[in-house]
DRENNUNU-872222 format. One line per field, with one value per residue (C-alpha): residue number from 1; residue in one letter; x, y, z. Coordinates in steps of 0.02 Angstrom, whole numbers, plus 50000, padded with zeros to 5 digits. Layout:
<dozas>
k	c(NUM ...);
r	c(A ...);
px	c(X ...);
py	c(Y ...);
pz	c(Z ...);
</dozas>
This chain:
<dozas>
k	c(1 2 3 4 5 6 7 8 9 10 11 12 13 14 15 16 17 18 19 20 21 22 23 24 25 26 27 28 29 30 31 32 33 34 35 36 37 38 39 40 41 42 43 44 45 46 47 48 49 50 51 52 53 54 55 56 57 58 59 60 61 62 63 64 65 66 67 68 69 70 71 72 73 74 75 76 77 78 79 80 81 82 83 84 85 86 87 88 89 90 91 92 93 94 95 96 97 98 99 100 101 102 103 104 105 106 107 108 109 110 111 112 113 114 115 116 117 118 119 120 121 122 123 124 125 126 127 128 129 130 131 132 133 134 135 136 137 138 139 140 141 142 143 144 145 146 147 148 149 150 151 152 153 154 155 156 157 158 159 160 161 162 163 164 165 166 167 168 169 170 171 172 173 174 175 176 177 178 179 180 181 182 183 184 185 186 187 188 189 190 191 192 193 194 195 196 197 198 199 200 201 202 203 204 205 206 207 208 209 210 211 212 213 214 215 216 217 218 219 220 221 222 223 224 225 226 227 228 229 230 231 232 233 234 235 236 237 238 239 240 241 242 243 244 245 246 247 248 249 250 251 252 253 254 255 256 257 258 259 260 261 262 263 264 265 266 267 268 269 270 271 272 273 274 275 276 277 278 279 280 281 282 283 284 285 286 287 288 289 290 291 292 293 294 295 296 297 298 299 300 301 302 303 304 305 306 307 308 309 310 311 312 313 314 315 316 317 318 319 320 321 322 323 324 325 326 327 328 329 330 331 332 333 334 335 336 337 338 339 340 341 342 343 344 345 346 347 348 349 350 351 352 353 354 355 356 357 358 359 360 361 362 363 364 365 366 367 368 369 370 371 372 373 374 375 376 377 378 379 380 381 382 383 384 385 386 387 388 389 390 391 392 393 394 395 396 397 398 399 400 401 402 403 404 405 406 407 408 409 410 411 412 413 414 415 416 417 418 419 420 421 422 423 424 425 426 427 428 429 430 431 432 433 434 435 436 437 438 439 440 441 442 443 444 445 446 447 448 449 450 451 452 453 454 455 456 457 458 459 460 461 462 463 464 465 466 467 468 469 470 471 472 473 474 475 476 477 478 479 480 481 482 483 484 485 486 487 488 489 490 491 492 493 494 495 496 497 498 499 500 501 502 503 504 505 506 507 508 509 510 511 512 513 514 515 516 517 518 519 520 521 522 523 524 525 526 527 528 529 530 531 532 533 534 535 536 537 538 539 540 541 542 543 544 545 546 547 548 549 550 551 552 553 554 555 556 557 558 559 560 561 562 563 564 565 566 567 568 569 570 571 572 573 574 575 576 577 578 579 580 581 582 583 584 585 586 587 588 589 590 591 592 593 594 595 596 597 598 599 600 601 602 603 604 605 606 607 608 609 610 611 612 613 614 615 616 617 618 619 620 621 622 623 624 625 626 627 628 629 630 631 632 633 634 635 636 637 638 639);
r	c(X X X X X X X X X X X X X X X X X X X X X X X X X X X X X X X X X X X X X X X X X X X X X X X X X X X X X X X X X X X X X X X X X X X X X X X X X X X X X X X X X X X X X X X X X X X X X X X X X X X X X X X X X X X X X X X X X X X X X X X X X X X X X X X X X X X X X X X X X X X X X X X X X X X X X X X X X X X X X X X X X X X X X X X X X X X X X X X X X X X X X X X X X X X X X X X X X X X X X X X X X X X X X X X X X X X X X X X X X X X X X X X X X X X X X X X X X X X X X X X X X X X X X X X X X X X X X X X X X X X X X X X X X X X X X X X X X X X X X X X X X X X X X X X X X X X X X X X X X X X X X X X X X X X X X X X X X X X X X X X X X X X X X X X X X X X X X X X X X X X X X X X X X X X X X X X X X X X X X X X X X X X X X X X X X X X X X X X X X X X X X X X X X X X X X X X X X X X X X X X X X X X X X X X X X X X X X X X X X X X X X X X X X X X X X X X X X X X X X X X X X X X X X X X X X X X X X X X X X X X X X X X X X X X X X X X X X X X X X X X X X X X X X X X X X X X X X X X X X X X X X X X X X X X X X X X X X X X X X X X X X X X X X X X X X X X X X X X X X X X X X X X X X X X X X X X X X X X X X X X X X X X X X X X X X X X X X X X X X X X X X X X X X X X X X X X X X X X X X X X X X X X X X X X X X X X X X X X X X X X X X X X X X X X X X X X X X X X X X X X);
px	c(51279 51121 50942 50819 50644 50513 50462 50294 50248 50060 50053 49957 49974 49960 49919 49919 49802 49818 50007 50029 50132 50295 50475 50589 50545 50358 50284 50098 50054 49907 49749 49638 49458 49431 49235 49273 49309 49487 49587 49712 49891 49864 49951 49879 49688 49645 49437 49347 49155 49116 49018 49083 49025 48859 48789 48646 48574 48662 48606 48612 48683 48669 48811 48802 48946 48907 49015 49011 48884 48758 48783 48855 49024 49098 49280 49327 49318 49356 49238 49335 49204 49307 49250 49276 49410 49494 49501 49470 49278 49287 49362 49282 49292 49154 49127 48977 48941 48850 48896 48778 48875 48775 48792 48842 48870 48768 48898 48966 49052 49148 49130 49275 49264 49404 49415 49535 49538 49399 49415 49404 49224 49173 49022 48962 48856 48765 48679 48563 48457 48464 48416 48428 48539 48542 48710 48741 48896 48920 49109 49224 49327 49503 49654 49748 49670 49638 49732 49683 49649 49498 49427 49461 49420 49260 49200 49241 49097 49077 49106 49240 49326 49321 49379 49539 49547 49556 49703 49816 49815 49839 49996 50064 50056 50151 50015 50009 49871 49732 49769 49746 49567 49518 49606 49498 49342 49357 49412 49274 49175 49293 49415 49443 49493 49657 49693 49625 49740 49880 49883 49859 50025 50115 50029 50118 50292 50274 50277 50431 50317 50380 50314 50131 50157 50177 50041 49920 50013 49987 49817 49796 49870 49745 49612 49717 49867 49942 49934 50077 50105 50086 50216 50340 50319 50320 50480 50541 50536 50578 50752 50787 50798 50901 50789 50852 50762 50586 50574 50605 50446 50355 50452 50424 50256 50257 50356 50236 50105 50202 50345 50396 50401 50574 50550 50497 50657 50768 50718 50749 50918 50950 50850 50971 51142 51092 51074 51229 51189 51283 51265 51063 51077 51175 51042 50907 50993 51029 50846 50762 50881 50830 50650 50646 50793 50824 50693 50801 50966 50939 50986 51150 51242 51193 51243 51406 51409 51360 51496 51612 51556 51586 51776 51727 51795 51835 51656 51593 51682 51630 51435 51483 51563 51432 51288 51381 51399 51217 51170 51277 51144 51175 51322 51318 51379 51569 51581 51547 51679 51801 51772 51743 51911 51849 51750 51558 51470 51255 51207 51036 51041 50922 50939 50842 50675 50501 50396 50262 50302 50234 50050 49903 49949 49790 49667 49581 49743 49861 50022 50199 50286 50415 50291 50339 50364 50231 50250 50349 50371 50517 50642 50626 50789 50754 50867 50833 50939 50825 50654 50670 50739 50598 50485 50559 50523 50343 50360 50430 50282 50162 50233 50246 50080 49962 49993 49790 49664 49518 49399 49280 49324 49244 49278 49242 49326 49318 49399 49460 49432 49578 49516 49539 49349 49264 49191 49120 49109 49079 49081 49125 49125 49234 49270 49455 49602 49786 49906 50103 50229 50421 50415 50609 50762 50744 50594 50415 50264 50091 49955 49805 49626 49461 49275 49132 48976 48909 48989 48945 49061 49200 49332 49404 49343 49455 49518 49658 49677 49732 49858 49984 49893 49943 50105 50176 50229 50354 50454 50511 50547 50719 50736 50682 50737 50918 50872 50822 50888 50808 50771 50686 50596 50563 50407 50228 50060 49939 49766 49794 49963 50144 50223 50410 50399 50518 50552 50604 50666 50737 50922 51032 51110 50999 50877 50706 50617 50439 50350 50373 50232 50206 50078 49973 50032 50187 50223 50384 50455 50467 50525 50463 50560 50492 50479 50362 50329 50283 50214 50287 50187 50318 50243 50222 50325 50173 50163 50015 50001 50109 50120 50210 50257 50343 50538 50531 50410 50426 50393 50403 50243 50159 50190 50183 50111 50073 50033 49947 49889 49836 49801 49829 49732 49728 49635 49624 49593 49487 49533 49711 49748 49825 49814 49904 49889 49797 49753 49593 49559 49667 49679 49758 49777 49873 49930 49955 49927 49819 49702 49693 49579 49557 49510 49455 49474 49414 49431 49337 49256 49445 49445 49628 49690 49824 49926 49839 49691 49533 49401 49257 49347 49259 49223 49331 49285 49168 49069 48980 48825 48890 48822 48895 48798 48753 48895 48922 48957 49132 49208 49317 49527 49551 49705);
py	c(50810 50727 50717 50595 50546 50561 50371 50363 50153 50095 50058 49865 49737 49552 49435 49223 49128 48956 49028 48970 49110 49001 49013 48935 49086 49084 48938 48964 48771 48672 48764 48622 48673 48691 48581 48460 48462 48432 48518 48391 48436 48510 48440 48467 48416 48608 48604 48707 48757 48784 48948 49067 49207 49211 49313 49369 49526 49648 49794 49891 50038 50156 50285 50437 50562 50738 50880 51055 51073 50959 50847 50649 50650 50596 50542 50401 50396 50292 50248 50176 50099 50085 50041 50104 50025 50083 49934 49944 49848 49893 49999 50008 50106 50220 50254 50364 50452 50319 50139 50010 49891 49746 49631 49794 49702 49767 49886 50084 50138 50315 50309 50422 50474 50533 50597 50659 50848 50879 50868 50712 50698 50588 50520 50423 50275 50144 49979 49901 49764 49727 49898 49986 50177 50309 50412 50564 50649 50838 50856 51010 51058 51057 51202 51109 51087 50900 50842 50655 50564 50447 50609 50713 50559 50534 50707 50633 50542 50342 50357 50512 50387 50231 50316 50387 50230 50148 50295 50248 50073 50093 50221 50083 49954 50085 50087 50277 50269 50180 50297 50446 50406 50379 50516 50625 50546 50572 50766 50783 50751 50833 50962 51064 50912 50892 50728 50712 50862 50784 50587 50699 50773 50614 50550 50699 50662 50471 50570 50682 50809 50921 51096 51007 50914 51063 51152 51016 51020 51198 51172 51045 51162 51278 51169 51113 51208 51097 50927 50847 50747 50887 50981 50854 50812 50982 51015 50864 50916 51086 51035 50915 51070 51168 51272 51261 51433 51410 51238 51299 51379 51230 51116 51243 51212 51033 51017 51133 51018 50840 50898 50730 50666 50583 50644 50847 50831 50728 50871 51003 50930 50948 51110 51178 51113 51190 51351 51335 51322 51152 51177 51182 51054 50915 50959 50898 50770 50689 50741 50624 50485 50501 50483 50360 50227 50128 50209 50354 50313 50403 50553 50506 50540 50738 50715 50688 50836 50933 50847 50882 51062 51102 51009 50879 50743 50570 50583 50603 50480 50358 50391 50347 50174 50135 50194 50109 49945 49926 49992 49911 49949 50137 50186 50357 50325 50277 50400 50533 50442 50455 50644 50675 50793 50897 51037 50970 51046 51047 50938 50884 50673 50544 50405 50241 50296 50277 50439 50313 50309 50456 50390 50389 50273 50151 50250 50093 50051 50157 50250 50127 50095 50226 50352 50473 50481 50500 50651 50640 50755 50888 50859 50673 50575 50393 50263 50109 49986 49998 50018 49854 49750 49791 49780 49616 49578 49600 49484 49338 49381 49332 49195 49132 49193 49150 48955 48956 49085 49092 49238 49268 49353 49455 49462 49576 49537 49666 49612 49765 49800 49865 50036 50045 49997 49883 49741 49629 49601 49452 49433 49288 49255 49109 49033 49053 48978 49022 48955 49026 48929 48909 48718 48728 48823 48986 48917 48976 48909 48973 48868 48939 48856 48925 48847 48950 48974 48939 48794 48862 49005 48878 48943 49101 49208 49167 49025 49128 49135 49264 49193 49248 49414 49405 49326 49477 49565 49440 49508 49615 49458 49444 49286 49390 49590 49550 49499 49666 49851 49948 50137 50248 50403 50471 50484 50508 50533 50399 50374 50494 50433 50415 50301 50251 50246 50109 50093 49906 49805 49624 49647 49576 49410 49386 49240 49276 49207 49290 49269 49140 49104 48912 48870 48714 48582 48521 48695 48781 48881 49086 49191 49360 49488 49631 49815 49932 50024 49979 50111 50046 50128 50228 50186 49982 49954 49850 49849 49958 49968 49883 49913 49773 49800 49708 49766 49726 49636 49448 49427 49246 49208 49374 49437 49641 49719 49639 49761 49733 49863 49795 49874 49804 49838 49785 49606 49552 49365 49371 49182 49182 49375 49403 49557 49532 49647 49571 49610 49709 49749 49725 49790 49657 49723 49599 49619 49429 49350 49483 49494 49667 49633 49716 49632 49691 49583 49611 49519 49492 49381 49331 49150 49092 48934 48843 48710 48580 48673 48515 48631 48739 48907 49078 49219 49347 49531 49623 49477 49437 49441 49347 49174 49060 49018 48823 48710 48737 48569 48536 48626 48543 48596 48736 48701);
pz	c(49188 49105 49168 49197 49145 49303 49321 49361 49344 49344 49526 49517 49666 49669 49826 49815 49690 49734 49783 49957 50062 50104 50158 50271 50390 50388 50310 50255 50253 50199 50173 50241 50300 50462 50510 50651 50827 50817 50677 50576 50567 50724 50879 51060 51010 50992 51021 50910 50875 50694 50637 50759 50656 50714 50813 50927 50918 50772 50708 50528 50478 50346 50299 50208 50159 50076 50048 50085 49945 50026 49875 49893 49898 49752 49809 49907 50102 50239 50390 50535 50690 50859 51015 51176 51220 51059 50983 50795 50735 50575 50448 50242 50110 50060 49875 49793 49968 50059 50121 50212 50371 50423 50591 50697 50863 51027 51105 51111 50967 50895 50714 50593 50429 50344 50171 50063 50061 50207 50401 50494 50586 50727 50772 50962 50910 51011 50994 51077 51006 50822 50763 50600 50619 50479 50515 50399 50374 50311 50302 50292 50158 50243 50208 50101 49931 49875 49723 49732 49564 49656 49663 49503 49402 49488 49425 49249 49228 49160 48972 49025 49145 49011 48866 48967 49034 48868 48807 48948 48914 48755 48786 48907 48762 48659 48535 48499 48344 48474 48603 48505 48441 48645 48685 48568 48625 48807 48761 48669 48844 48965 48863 49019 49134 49194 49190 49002 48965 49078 48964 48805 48852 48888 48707 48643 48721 48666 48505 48546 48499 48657 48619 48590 48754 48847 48779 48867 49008 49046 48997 49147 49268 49224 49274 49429 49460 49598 49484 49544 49413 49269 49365 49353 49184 49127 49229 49158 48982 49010 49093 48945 48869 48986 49039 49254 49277 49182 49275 49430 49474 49415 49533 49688 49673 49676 49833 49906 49853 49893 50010 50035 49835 49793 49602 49628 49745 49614 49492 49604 49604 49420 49406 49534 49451 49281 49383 49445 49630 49664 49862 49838 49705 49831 49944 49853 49757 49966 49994 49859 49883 50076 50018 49857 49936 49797 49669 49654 49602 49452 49542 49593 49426 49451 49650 49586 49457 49612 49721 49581 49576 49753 49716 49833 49676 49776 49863 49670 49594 49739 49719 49515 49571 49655 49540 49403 49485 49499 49349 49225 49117 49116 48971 49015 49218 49144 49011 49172 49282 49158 49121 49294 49333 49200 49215 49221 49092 49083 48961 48913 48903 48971 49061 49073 49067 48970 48946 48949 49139 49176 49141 49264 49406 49432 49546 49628 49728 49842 49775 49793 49954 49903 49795 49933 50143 50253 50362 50548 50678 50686 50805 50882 50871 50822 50877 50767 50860 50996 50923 50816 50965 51084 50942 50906 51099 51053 50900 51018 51142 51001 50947 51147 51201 51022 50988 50899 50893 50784 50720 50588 50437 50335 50151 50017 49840 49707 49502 49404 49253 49139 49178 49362 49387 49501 49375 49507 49674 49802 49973 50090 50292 50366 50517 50521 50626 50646 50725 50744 50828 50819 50739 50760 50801 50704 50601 50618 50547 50509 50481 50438 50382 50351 50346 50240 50338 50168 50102 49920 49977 50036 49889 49862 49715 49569 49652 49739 49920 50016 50165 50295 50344 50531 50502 50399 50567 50608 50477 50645 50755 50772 50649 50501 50547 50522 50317 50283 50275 50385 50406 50549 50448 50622 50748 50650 50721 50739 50792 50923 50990 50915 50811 50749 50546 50479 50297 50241 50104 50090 50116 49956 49975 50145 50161 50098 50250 50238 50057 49952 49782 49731 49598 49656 49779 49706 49592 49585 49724 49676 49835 49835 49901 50002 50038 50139 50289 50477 50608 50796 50931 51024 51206 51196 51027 50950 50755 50740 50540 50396 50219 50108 49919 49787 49808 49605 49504 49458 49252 49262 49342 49296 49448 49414 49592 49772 49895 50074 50194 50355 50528 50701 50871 51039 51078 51246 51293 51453 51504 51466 51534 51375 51253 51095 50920 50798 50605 50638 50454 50276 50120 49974 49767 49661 49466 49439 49253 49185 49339 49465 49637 49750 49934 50105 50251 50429 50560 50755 50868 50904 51018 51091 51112 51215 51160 51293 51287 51258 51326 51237 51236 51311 51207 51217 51320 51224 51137 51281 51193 51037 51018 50882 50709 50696 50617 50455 50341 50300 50139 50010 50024 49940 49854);
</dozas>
C-alpha cells in the first residue's frame, strides 16, 4: 500500500474577458448595447425604455456588524435584504464590520446577517420616502467554534497578512530562499499565529525537513487546535512514516471539525489500513471517494489494499484497472496490480502530489466545488431520475414563458492583488436585456446586451465582461442534463425550506453545450468544461442556488480558476401572470492571464417581454413606485 500527499490547490476562479460565453447549447452572442427603441438582432420589434434603473423615492442604509465583544467584526459577513414576499433584494458582502446600501427601494423588508462562527440575526426594516436608516448588529458567538481563514487572517494585521502573503507565493513558485526571508518577517509580527506557523511548516516539508515541519505544525494547533488544514498535513507526514496510530488522533479531530472533507476521510482510510483495520479502512476509503468524485482517486490504490485485505481480490483488482486507466501517469498503480495476490504489506510511498499543495488556499474566494459536501438531512431517499426531469420541466417553462426580460444590474468589481487583497474597486449600473429562446431543434440561444446609465461606465472593468449569468441553469433543461454525470447528495436545508443537492460535472466524450471562451470576435474557440453544485427546491423543483467550477483548468489561455455563485428567487410578471426564477444576486472570481477579480452582480426592477409584444411594458409587482431614469446615450459595443 502507499500513501498520498493531501492536495490542497490555490483555489482562483476566472469568468469571460472579452471571452464571449458560447456553445452550440447556449450561445452567448453579440454584446451590442442596448439605447434605442427597438433592439437589433432582435426579431418581434421588442419596445424598450432606456435607464430603467432609476428610481423614485430610495432610501440609505448604513450597516454595522460587532461581535460579542462590542468591537467591529473583523471577519467577513453576509447581509441578505428580502422582501415580504420572500423574494431576494439584495444580498453583499460585509467586510470590516460595517457596509453602506444605497437606492433601498420604498417597501417592507427582513434583513439577515450571517457570519461565520456566530448565529444568524434578523432584522424587520421599512421604507418610506427616501430616508437614511442606521441598523446595528450585535451577533452571537455560535456552538461550533469558527475556523475560517477570512477570519484568522483578518486578526493578522496588514503588514502580517502581506508578508504571508508574499511567503506563499513564493512557496507556490517553488522558490524556497524568498519564501523563507517573508516567512521570518511575518513571524517576527505574529509568532503565535496559526496560519504563519501552518506555511512555515509546509516551507519546512518543501525542504523534506519533516521533524522541523512538524514542530510548526503543532505549534499552530496550539494556537488553533481544530485547523483543518494543520491536521491534515500533520497526519499526512506522520503516515508517510507509518505512524497509523499517532495520526489517528489527529485525523479524528479533523472530521469532527469538517465531517464532510474528502481528504481527512481519504486519510482516515490509510490511517486505518496501516492499523490493520481493513473493514474501517474500505469505509472511509468509499466515504471520501463519495465526497471528492473525481478529486479523490488517489484513494483508490489503498481501497484496493483494503479490498485485498478483507480477500475480496477481483473487486480490488477492478478498482486498480480502473484507477490505472486514468492515471497512466501513476507507475506505482501496475506495480500493485501485479503484486496484488500477495500479501499487502504497509509501505510508506507517495503518489502524484506537491507538498506545495498544501498551501493557504486564496481567502478572497470560496473553497472548490468538491473542497468538501455541504451538509443534508438523515434519512430522505433521493430519486435523481425524477428530480432532474421535473426540474428539467421547469427549465423548458423558462425558456417558453421568458422570450426578453430586462432589469438593472448592479455591479461591483473588485482586482486582487497577489495576496488575496482587494487592490481596487469600481462599480457600474446597466440597463440590461436577455433574451432565451430555442433558435432551433435542440439549440438555445442567449442574447444578452447592456447600456451604462453612464456612458463613461459603458465597458466592463478590465475590458472583460461577465455573460450568461441566467443561462447557467439550463444546464438542467433536458438538452444539456444528459452531457453530464449527475449525483443527488440528498435533501439540505435552505432559506427555510428544502432543497435536492445535485453534484455535476461535464460527462466525458459528451457535447460541451454550456461554456465555451473565444478571445475577440473572430478568436479561437476553447470549450470549458464544467463542475458544481445546484440546490432544487424540493416542493416546485426550481433551481434555487448554483455553483459552477472549472472541472480542470485550461493552461492554454491562462485559464487557472472560474467559479460563479449565483442565487435565484421568485419574480412575478404582473401583466403576463407569470412567475419565473431569476438570478437575484451573483458572485464571479476568475484566475485568467495573471489577473484574480472578484465581481458581485445583482439584479431587479425585472420587465418581461413577449415575442409580439410593441407596447411600453408595466413594471413588475413591487416597483410600483419605481419610475425610470432619463435615456441614457448609446454606448460603444463592447467587444
Amino acid at each position: 500500500m502507499r500513501l498520498f500527499r493531501v492536495e490542497r490547490p490555490f483555489l482562483v476562479l476566472a469568468m469571460i474577458a472579452a471571452f464571449a460565453l458560447a456553445s452550440t447549447g447556449l450561445a452567448g452572442r453579440a454584446q451590442a448595447q442596448v439605447s434605442t427603441t427597438t433592439v437589433p438582432g432582435m426579431s418581434g420589434g421588442m419596445t424598450t425604455v432606456s435607464g430603467l434603473a432609476g428610481i423614485v423615492d430610495t432610501g440609505h442604509l448604513d450597516i454595522y456588524v460587532k461581535g460579542p465583544n462590542g468591537t467591529a467584526l473583523s471577519g467577513v459577513a453576509m447581509v441578505t435584504l428580502t422582501k415580504v414576499s420572500g423574494q431576494i433584494y439584495r444580498q453583499e458582502t460585509i467586510r470590516g464590520g460595517h457596509i453602506r446600501l444605497d437606492d433601498i427601494g420604498a417597501t417592507e423588508y427582513k434583513l439577515q446577517v450571517v457570519a461565520p462562527g456566530y448565529e444568524p440575526m434578523e432584522k424587520d426594516l421599512e421604507f418610506r420616502g427616501s430616508v437614511e436608516k442606521t441598523v446595528t448588529f450585535e451577533l452571537r458567538s455560535a456552538d461550533v467554534e469558527d475556523t475560517s481563514l477570512g477570519e484568522r487572517l483578518a486578526a493578522l494585521g496588514p503588514k502580517a497578512q502581506k508578508e504571508l502573503g508574499k511567503a506563499t507565493e513564493a512557496l507556490r513558485d517553488k522558490n524556497t530562499k524568498e519564501a523563507r526571508s517573508h516567512l521570518e518577517a511575518a513571524y517576527k509580527l505574529a509568532a503565535a499565529h496559526p496560519d504563519v506557523n501552518y506555511t512555515y511548516g509546509v516551507y519546512e516539508s518543501e525542504l523534506n525537513h519533516a521533524a522541523e515541519a512538524k514542530t510548526y505544525w503543532k505549534k499552530a494547533l496550539e494556537a488553533d487546535p481544530n485547523h483543518l488544514r494543520t491536521l491534515l498535513s500533520l497526519s499526512d507526514t506522520l503516515l508517510h512514516e507509518t505512524k497509523g496510530g499517532e495520526a489517528l488522533p489527529y485525523l479524528t479531530r479533523a472530521l469532527k471539525v469538517q465531517p464532510t472533507s474528502w481528504r481527512a476521510h481519504a486519510l482516515m482510510a490509510t490511517a486505518q489500513l496501516q492499523l490493520g483495520a481493513a473493514a474501517q479502512s474500505l469505509q472511509e476509503a468509499q466515504r471520501a471517494l463519495e465526497l471528492g468524485h473525481d478529486k479523490a482517486d488517489v484513494v483508490k490504490p489503498v481501497l484496493a489494499a483494503a479490498l485485498t485485505q478483507q480477500n475480496d481480490k477481483p473487486q480490488a483488482i477492478k478498482v486498480l484497472e480502473g484507477y490505472i486507466k486514468d492515471h497512466p501517469s501513476d507507475t506505482d498503480a501496475p506495480k500493485e496490480l501485479a503484486n496484488i495476490l500477495m500479501p499487502t504489506t504497509v509501505i510508506a510511498a507517495s503518489v502524484a502530489g506537491d507538498e506545495s499543495d498544501t498551501l493557504l488556499p486564496s481567502s478572497w474566494m470560496p473553497p472548490d466545488i468538491d473542497e468538501s459536501v455541504p451538509p443534508v438531512e438523515a434519512g430522505a431517499v433521493c430519486s435523481l431520475k425524477d428530480v432532474l426531469a421535473k426540474a428539467g420541466d421547469r427549465m423548458q417553462e423558462f425558456v417558453k414563458n421568458t422570450n426578453r426580460f430586462t432589469a438593472t444590474e448592479t455591479l461591483i468589481h473588485e482586482s486582487i492583488n497577489k495576496w488575496g487583497l482587494p487592490a481596487n474597486t469600481e462599480k457600474r449600473k446597466y440597463d440590461y436585456v436577455a433574451s432565451v429562446s430555442e433558435v432551433a431543434p435542440g439549440f438555445l440561444g442567449v442574447d444578452e446586451f447592456r447600456n451604462a446609465a453612464n456612458p463613461a461606465d459603458q465597458a466592463f472593468p478590465d475590458g472583460v465582461e461577465t455573460n450568461g449569468l441566467p443561462a447557467l441553469a439550463l444546464i438542467f433543461h433536458p438538452y444539456n442534463a444528459k452531457n453530464f454525470d449527475m449525483t443527488c447528495e440528498g435533501l439540505a436545508k435552505w432559506n427555510g425550506g428544502l432543497a435536492w443537492q445535485i453534484h455535476f460535472v461535464q460527462a466525458k466524450g459528451k457535447p460541451n453545450n454550456i461554456r465555451n471562451y473565444k478571445s475577440g470576435v473572430n478568436g479561437v474557440i476553447y470549450p470549458v468544461a464544467l463542475k458544481g453544485r445546484a440546490w432544487i427546491a424540493a416542493d416546485t423543483y426550481q433551481v434555487v442556488r448554483l455553483e459552477t467550477g472549472l472541472a480542470a483548468p485550461l493552461p492554454q489561455i491562462r485559464l487557472f480558476a472560474d467559479r460563479t455563485e449565483i442565487d435565484y428567487g421568485p419574480v412575478k410578471f404582473r401583466d403576463k401572470d407569470v412567475q419565473m426564477w431569476l438570478p437575484q444576486s451573483a458572485e464571479v472570481f476568475y484566475d485568467w492571464k495573471g489577473r484574480r477579480i472578484h465581481r458581485r452582480h445583482s439584479f431587479s426592477n425585472y420587465l418581461l417581454f413577449d415575442v409580439n409584444d410593441q407596447q411600453k411594458i408595466s413594471k413588475p409587482k413591487g416597483a410600483e413606485d419605481e419610475e425610470p431614469e432619463p435615456a441614457a446615450k448609446p454606448g460603444k459595443p463592447n467587444n
